[in-house]
N, C-alpha and C positions, 0 to 999 in steps of 0.2 A: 418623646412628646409629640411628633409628628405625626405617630401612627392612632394616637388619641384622638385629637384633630378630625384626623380623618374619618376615623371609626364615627366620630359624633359628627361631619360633617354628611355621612349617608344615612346616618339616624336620622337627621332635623330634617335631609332635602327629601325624606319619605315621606315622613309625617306630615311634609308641607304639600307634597303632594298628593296625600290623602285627604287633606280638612281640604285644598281646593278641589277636589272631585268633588267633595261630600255636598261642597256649598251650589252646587248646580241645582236648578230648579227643574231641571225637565225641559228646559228651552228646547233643544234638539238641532233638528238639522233645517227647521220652523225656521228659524232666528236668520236663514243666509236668502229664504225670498226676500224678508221685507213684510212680510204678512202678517207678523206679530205685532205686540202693543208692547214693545220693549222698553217704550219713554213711562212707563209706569210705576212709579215709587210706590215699596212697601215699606214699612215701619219692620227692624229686625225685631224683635222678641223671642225670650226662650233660650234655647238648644242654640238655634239662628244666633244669637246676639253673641254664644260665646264661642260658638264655632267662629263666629267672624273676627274676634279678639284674641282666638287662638292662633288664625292662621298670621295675624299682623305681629303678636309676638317671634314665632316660629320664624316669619321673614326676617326679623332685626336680626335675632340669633343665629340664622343662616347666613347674614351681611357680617355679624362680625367673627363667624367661625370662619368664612372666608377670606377677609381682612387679615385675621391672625395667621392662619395658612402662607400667607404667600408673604406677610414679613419676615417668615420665619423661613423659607425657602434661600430669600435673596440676602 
């Protein structure tokens, strides 16, 4: 059962680290003068609104694939 866990625990922490790549705007390396307008609100819509709802799934499911991991360790 542990190795299941696991298997799905490098599944989810990829995928989570793909939708957070994907969700970069192109800020760059802009964003570390200060010379941007990063206090800027956009409204998600689209692709944007589910990519944003994919990755806040993906993190619950990565909290409790890891949760389960380590009660099942100890």
């Amino acid at each position: 059962m542990e190795l299941y866990i696991d298997i799905a625990l490098i599944i989810t922490s990829l995928a989570l680290i793909v939708s957070v790549v994907l969700q970069n705007k192109g800020i760059g390396m802009g964003g570390l003068t200060g010379s941007d307008s990063g206090g800027v609100f956009t409204a998600r819509r689209g692709i944007e609104k589910t990519l944003f709802w994919i990755t806040i799934i993906l993190s619950a499911v990565f909290f409790i694939l890891t949760v389960t991991a380590v009660l099942m360790e100890g």
